[in-house]
C-alpha positions as CSV (number, residue, x, y, z in Angstrom):
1,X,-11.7,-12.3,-27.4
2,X,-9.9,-9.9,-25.5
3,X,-7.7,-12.3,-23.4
4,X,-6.6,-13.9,-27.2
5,X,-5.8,-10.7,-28.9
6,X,-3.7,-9.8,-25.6
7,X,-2.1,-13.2,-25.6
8,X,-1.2,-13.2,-29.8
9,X,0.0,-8.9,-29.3
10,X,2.4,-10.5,-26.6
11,X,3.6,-13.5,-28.7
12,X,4.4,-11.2,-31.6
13,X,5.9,-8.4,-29.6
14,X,8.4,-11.5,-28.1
15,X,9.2,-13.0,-31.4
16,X,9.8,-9.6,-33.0
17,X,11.0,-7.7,-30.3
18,X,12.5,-9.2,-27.6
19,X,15.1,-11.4,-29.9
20,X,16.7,-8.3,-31.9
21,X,16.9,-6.1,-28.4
22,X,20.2,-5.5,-27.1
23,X,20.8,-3.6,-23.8
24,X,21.2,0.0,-23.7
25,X,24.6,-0.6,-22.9
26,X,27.1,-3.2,-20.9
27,X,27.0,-1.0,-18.0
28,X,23.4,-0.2,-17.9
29,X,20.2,-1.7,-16.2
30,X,17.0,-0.7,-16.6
31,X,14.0,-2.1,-14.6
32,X,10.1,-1.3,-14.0
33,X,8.8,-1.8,-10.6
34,X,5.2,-2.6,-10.1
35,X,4.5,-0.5,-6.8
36,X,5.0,3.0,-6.5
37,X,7.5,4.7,-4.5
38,X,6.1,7.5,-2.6
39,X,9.1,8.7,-0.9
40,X,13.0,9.3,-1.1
41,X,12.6,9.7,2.6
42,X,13.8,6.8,4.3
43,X,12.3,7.5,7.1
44,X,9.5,8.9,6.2
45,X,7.1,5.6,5.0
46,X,8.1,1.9,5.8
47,X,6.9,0.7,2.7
48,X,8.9,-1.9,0.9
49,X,8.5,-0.4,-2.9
50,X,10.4,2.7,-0.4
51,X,13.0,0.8,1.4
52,X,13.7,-1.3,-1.9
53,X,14.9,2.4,-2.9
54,X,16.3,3.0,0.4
55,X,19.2,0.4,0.3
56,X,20.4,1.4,-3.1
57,X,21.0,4.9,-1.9
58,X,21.9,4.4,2.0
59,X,22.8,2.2,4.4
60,X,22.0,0.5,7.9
61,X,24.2,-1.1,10.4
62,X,23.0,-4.3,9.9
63,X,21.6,-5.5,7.2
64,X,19.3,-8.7,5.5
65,X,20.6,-11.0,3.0
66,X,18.4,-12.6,0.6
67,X,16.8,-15.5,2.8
68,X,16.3,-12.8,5.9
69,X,19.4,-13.2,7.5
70,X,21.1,-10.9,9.0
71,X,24.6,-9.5,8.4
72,X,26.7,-6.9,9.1
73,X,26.4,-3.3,7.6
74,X,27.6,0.0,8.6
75,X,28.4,-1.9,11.8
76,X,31.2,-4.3,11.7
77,X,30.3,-6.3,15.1
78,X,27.9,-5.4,17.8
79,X,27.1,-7.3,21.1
80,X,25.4,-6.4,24.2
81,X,27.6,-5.5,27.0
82,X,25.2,-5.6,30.1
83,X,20.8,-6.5,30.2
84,X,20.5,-2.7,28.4
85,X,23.4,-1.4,26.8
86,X,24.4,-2.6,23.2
87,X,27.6,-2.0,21.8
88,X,28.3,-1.6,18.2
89,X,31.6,-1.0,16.1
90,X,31.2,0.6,13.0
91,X,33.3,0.3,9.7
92,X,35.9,2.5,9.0
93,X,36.9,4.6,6.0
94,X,33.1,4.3,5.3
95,X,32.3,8.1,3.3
96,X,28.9,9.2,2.3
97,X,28.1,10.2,-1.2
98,X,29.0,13.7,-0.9
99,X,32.4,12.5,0.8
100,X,31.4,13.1,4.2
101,X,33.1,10.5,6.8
102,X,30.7,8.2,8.4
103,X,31.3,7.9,12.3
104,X,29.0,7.3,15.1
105,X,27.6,11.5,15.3
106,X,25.9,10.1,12.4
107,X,24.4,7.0,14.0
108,X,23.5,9.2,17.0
109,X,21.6,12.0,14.6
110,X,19.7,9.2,12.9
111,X,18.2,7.9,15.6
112,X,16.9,11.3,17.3
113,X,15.1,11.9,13.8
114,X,13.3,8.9,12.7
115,X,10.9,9.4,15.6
116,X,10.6,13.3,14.3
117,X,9.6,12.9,10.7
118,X,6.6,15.1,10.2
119,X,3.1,13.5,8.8
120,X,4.5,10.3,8.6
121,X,1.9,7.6,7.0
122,X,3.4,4.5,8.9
123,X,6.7,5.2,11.0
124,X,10.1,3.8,11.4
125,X,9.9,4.7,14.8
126,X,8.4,1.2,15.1
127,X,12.7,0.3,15.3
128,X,13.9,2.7,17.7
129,X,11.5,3.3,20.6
130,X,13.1,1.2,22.5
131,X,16.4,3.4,22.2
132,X,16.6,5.4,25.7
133,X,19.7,7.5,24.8
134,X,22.7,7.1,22.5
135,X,26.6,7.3,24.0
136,X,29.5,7.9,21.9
137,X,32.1,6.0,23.1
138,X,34.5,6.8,20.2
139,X,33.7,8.2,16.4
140,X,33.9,4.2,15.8
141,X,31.7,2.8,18.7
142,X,28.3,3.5,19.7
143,X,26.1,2.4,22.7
144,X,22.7,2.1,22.9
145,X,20.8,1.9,25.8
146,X,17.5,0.6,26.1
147,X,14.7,1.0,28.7
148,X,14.6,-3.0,29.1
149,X,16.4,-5.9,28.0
150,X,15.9,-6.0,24.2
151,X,17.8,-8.6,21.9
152,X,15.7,-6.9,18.4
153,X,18.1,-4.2,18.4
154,X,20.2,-5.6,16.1
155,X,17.6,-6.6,13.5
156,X,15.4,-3.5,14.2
157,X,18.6,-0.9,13.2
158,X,18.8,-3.1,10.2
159,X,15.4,-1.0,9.0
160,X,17.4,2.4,9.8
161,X,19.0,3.9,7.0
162,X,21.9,6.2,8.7
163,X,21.9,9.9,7.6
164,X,24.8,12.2,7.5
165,X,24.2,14.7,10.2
166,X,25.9,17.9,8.7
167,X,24.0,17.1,5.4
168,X,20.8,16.4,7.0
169,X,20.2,18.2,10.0
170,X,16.9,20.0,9.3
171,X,16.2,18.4,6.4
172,X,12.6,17.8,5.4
173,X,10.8,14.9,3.2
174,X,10.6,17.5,0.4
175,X,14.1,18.5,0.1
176,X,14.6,14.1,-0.1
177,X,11.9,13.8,-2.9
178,X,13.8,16.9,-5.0
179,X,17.2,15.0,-4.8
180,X,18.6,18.0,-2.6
181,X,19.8,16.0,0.0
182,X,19.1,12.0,-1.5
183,X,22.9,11.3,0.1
184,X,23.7,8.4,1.3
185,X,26.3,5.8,1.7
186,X,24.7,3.0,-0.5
187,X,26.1,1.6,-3.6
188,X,24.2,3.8,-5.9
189,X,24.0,7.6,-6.2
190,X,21.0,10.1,-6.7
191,X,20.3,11.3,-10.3
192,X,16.8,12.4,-10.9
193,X,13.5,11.3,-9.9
194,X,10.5,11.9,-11.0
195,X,7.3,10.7,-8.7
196,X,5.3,8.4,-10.3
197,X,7.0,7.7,-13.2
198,X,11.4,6.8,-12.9
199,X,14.7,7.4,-10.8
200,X,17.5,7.4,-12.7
201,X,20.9,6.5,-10.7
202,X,24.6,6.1,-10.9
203,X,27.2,3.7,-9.6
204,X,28.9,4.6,-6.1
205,X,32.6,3.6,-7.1
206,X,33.4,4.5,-3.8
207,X,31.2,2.3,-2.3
208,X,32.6,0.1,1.1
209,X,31.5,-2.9,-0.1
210,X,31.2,-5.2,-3.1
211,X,30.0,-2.7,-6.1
212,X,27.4,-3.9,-8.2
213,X,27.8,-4.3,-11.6
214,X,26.0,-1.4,-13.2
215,X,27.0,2.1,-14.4
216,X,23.9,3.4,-14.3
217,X,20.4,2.3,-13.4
218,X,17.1,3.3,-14.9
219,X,14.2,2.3,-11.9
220,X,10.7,2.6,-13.6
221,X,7.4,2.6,-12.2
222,X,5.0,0.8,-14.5
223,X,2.5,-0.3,-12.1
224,X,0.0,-1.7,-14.9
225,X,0.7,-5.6,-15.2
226,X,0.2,-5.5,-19.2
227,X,2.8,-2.6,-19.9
228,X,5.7,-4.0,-17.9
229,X,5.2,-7.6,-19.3
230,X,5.1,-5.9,-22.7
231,X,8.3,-3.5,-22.0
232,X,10.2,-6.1,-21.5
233,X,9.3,-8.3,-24.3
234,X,9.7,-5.3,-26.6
235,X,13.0,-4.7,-24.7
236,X,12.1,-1.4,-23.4
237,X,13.7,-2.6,-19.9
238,X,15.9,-5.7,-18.8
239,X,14.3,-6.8,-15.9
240,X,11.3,-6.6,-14.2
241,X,8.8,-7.6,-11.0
242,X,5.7,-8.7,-9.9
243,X,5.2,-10.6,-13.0
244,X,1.3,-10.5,-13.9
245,X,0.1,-14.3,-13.1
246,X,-1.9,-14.2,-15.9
247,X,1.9,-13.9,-18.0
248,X,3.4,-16.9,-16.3
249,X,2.5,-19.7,-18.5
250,X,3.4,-18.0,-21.9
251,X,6.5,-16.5,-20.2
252,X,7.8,-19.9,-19.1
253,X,7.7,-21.1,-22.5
254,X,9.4,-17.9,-23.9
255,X,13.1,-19.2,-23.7
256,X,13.9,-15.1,-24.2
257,X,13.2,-14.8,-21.1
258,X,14.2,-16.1,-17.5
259,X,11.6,-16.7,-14.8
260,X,12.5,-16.6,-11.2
261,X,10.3,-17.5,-8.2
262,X,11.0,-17.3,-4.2
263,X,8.5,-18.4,-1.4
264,X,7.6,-14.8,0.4
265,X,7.3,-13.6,3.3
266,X,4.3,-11.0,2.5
267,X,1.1,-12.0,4.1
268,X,-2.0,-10.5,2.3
269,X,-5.1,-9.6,4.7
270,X,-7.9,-7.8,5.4
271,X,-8.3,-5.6,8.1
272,X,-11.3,-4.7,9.7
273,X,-12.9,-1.7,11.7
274,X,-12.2,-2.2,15.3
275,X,-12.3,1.5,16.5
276,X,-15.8,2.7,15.8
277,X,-18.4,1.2,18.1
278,X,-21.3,3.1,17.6
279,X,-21.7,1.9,13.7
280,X,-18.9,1.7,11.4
281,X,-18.4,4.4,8.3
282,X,-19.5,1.4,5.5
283,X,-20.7,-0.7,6.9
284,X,-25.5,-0.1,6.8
285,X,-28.7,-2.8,6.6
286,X,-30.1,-3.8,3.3
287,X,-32.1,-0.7,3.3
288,X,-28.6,1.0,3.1
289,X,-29.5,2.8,6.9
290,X,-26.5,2.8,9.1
291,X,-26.5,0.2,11.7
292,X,-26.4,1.7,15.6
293,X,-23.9,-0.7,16.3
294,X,-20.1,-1.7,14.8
295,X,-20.9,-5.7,13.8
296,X,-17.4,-6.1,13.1
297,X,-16.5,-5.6,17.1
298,X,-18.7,-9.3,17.5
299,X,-16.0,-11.9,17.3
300,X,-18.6,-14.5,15.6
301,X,-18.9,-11.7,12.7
302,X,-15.3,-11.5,12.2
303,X,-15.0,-15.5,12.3
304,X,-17.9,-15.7,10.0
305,X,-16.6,-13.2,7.4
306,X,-13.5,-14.8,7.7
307,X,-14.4,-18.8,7.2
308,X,-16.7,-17.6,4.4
309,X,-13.6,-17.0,2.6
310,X,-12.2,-19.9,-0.2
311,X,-8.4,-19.2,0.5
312,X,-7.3,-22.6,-1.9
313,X,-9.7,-21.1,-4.4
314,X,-7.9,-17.6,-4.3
315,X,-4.5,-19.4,-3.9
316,X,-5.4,-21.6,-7.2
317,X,-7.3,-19.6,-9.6
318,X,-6.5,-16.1,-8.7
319,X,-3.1,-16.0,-7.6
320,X,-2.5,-19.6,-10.0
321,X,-0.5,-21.1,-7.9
322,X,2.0,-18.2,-6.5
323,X,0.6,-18.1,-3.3
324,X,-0.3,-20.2,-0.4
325,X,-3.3,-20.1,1.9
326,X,-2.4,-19.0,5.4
327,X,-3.8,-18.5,8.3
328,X,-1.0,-16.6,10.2
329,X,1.5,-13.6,9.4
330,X,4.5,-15.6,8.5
331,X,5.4,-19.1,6.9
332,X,5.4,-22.4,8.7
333,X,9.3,-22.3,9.3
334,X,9.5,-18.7,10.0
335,X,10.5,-17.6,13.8
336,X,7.8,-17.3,16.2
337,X,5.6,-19.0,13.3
338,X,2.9,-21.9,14.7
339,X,3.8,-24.9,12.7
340,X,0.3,-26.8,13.5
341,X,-2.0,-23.3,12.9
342,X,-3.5,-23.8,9.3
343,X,-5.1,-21.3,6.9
344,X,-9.1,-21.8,8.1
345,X,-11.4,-24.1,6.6
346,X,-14.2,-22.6,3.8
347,X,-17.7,-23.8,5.8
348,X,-20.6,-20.9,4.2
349,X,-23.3,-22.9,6.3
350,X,-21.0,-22.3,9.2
351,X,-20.3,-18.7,8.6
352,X,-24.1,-18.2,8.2
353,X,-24.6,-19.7,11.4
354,X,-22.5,-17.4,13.3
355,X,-23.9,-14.2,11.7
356,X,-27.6,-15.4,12.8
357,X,-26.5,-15.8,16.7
358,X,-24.5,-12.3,16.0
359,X,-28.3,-10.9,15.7
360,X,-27.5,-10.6,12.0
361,X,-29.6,-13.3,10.3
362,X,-30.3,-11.4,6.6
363,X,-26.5,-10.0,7.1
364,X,-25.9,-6.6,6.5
365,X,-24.1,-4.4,3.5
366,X,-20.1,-3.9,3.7
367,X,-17.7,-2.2,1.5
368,X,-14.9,-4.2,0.6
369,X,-12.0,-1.7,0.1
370,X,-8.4,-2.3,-1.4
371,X,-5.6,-1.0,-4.0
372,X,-5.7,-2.1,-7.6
373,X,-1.9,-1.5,-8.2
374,X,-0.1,-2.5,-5.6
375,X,0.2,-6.2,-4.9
376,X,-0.2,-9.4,-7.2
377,X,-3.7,-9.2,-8.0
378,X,-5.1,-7.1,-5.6
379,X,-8.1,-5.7,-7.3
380,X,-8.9,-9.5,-8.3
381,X,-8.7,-11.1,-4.9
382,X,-11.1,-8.3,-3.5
383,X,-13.4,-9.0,-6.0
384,X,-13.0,-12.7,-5.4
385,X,-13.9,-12.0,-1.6
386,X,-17.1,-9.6,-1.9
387,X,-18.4,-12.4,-4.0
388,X,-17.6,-14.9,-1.6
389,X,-19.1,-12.6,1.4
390,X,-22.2,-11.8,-0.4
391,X,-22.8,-15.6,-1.0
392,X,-23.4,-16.1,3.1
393,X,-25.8,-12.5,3.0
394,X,-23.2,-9.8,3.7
395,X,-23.8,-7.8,0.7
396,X,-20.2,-6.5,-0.6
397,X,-19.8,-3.5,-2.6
398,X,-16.1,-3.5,-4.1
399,X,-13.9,-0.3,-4.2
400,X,-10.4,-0.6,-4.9
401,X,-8.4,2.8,-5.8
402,X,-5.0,3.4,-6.4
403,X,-2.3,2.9,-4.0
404,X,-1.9,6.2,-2.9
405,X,-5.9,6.8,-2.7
406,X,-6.8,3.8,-1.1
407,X,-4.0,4.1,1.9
408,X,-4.4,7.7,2.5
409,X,-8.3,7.0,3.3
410,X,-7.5,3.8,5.1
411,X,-4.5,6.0,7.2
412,X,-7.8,8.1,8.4
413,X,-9.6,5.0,9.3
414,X,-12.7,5.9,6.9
415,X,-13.1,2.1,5.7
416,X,-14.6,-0.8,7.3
417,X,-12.8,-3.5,5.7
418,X,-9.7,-3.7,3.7
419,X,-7.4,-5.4,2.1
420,X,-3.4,-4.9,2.6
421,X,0.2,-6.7,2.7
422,X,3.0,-6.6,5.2
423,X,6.7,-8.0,4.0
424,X,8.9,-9.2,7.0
425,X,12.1,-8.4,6.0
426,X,13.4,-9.7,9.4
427,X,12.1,-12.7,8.9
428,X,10.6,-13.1,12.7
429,X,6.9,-12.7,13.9
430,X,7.6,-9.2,15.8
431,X,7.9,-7.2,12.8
432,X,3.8,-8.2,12.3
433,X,3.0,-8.3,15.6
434,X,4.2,-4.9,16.6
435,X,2.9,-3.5,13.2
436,X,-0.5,-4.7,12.6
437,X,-2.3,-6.0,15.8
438,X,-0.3,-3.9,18.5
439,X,-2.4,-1.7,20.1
440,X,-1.8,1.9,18.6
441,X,0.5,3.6,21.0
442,X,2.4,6.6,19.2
443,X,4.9,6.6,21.9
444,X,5.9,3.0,22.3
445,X,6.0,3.0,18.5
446,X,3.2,0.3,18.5
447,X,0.5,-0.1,15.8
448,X,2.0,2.2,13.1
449,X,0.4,-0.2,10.5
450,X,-2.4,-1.1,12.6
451,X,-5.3,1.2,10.4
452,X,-7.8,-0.8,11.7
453,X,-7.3,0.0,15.1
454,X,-7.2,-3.8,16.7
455,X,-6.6,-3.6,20.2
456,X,-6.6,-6.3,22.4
457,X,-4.4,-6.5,26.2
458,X,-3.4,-10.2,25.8
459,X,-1.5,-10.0,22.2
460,X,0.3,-6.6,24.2
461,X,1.3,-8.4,27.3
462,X,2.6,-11.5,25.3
463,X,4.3,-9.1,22.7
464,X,5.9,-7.2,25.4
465,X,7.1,-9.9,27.0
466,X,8.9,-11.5,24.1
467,X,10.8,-8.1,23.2
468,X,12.6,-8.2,26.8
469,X,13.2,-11.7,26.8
470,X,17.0,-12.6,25.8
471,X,16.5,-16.5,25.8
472,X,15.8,-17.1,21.7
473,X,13.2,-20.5,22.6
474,X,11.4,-18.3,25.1
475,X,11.1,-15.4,23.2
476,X,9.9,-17.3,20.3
477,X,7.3,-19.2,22.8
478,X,5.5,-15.8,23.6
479,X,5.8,-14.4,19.9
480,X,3.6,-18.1,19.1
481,X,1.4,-16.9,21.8
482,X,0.9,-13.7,21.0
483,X,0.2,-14.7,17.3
484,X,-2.5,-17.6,18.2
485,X,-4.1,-14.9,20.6
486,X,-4.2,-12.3,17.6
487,X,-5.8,-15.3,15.0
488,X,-8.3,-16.6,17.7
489,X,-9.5,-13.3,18.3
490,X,-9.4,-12.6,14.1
491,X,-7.8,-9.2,14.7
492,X,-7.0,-9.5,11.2
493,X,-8.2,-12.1,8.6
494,X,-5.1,-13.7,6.9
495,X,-5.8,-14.5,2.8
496,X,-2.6,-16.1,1.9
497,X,1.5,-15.3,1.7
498,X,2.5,-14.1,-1.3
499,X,5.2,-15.8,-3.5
500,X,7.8,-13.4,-5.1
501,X,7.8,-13.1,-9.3
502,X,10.5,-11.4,-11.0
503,X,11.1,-11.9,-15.2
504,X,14.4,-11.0,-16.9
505,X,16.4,-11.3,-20.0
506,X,18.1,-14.4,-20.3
507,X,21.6,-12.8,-20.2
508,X,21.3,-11.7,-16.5
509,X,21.0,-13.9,-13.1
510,X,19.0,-12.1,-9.8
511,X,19.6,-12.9,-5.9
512,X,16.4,-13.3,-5.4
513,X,15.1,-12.1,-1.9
514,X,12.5,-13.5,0.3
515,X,11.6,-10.0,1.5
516,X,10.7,-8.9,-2.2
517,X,12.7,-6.3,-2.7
518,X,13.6,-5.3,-6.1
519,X,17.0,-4.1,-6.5
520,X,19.2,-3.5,-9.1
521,X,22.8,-4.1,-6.3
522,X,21.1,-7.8,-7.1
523,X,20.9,-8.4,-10.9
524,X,24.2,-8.9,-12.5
525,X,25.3,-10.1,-15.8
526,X,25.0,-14.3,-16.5
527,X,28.6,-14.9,-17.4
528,X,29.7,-12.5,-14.2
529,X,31.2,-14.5,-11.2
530,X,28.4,-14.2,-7.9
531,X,29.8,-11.7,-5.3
532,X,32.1,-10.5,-7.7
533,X,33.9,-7.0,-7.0
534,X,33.5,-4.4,-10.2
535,X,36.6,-1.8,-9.9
């Protein structure tokens, strides 16, 4: 009954509603975003909602067009000029938003920061530890030298957003968040924000590059499904993301409204306990006493939790059909991607084998943590998996919290198992690898999303290797390696890779991105000319 009276309340709001809207104005976007943005910072949490934000206001020297590849930014041309030294020329006449020249003092500032930002949940320093010191050749031309040979410089600084120095120096996360010092060089300027709920911004017409087509942009954070399917059929907003999939099948027939869909590259996974030995913090017996031992540090436990897991069922009947099972970080095609590794195989008879020579014949009770407003049917999917879990004996308990709940606790490693996404904007394996099964290592910059605390010497040795090794086919050789190492050992258990959603008035077009980000440099009016210069 519910699911009907939601379904006819949408159907009237889009016959009523949606057809007599007009926009706000010619010159005016407005969008709702499903995930929060927790910071202006953009160095403070590499979280896509975050940098989605981040390259409206600033910019990097390179940069990722909307299939993942990468092009120049605040850097014009770049090229190594011996096994450890990188040279980059950056563009000229490029001013921030508070009309500040952009030269390489900048570029040089930036780069001692990132590694500084204070309470960080999960760093960009990921993207410059392998930065040994910064030369100025010229106010146009900076060198970086690196500790080893390292061809990901040029992708990694395209995850940098370059500060001003005088602006910034000293500068804290706070003074970002209140708009005090939001100044970038990005195509949009700073407004207003308010946490949790909007950012309001306004066309750059100084921008260096191709400005977009919007005078002002109204960014809103609606992380319920129902409201932002039902703002924009009412016409409260233009445009929106993560359409709900429960929506799809009465938006595609809506012909108010334009559908677009791109192949991801988010994996969704769980993430296990890996750093308490001695019994993890929810993980007991069936009398709900704390086992004296971690079970989830026994590799048949991990392989057993994971084949007890229906990925085509999720893909098909939660997700309907916008995603697609996987059994590795990336898609088949992606670099340093196995093509012949497939998402494991359901067996429940199988999975119950391998928790009875684990010593855990009955099973044991787990908590199943995750957010319930962050990705495409999150809270769903966990729900789906402590059902499927509990079916081979391991009693699930289901918690998932909002966003900002659930990754603070997970951040402090207080959960046993949980489930999470990671977009790879680069569009290569070593954005995972370093992220999620890298052993932690502050000072390498290793791990920084690794909240379960995997650890394991092969995937570091393999990893390591591929980040000094210059020759593209050998590089990509180790990063396979180092992947199949991680999925053998299930240092993580891969669900599925999320396919990208966004809905929109007929009257605008979107370049949609295989990283998922949501911005509004990318929506432009239907009768407006692709790539086409507003002065």
């Amino acid at each position: 009954m519910i699911i009907r009276m939601r379904a006819a309340v949408l159907a009237a709001v889009s016959a009523l509603a949606l057809c007599a809207a007009a926009p706000a104005g010619a010159q005016t976007l407005t969008m709702a975003v499903g995930a929060q943005v927790t910071s202006l910072d953009p160095h403070y949490h590499a979280l896509s909602p975050n940098l989605a934000v981040a390259t409206m206001l600033f910019d990097t020297l390179t940069q990722f067009d909307s299939e993942a590849r990468m092009q120049p930014g605040l850097a014009e041309s770049w090229k190594p000029v011996s096994d450890t030294v990188w040279e980059f020329k950056l563009r000229p006449g490029v001013r921030f938003h508070n009309g500040n020249p952009f030269t390489a003092e900048d570029v040089a500032f930036t780069i001692a920061r990132v590694p500084a930002v204070p309470n960080s949940p999960s760093s960009y320093a990921i993207y410059t530890r392998a930065i040994e010191r910064v030369e100025i050749v010229d106010p146009l031309t900076v060198r970086f030298h690196t500790r080893t040979p390292y061809p990901l410089l040029p992708n990694d600084l395209g995850q940098v957003a370059i500060l001003d120095r005088e602006t910034h120096e000293g500068a804290s996360t706070e003074d970002f968040n209140s708009g005090k010092v939001a100044v970038g060089t990005g195509p949009f300027r700073y407004v207003s924000f308010r946490s949790g709920d909007r950012l309001e911004l306004a066309r750059n017409d100084a921008y260096w590059g191709d400005k977009p087509h919007w005078q002002q942009v109204h960014y809103r954070i609606l992380p319920n499904d129902a409201s932002r399917t039902a703002a924009l059929l009412a016409g409260d907003v233009d445009f929106i993301d993560q359409v709900p999939t429960s929506d799809l099948a009465s938006l595609r027939r809506n012909d108010k409204v334009r559908l677009v869909e791109k192949d991801g590259l988010r994996i969704i996974f769980l993430a296990l306990d890996h750093l308490h030995p001695q019994g993890s913090p929810q993980i007991t017996d069936h009398e709900g006493k704390p086992l004296p031992r971690n079970p989830l540090l026994d590799l048949r436990v991990r392989r057993a939790l994971s084949i007890a897991i229906d990925r085509p069922a999720i893909a098909a009947r939660v997700m309907e059909g916008t995603a697609m099972p996987s059994g590795q970080f990336l898609p088949n095609n992606a670099f340093g991607a196995i093509p012949d590794l497939p998402a494991p195989k359901t067996d429940a008879e199988a999975a119950k084998k391998l928790l009875a020579e684990a010593g855990y014949p009955q099973g044991f009770r787990i908590t199943l943590s995750g957010p319930n407003d962050r990705y495409m049917n999150d809270a769903r999917i966990v729900q789906a998996i402590g059902q499927m879990w509990t079916r081979i004996g391991v009693r699930t308990a289901v918690d998932a919290q909002p966003w900002t709940t659930f990754i603070a606790r997970a951040g402090r490693q207080e959960l046993s198992a949980f489930l999470v996404g990671w977009g790879t904007s680069s569009g290569e394996a070593s954005s995972p690898l370093r992220s999620l099964v890298a052993s932690y290592d502050r000072d390498k910059g290793f791990g920084t999303s690794n909240r379960g605390r995997y650890a394991n010497p092969e995937v570091d040795a393999k990893l390591e290797a591929a980040l000094r090794e210059l020759d593209d086919a050998k590089r990509e050789g180790l990063l396979r390696d180092a992947t199949r190492i991680a999925m053998d050992d299930v240092g993580i258990i891969p669900i599925h890779i999320q396919k990208n959603l966004w809905a929109m008035r007929p009257t605008l077009v979107h370049d949609s991105r295989a990283d998922e980000l949501t911005r509004a440099q990318d929506v432009r009016p239907a009768n407006s000319p692709a790539n086409s210069t507003v002065r």
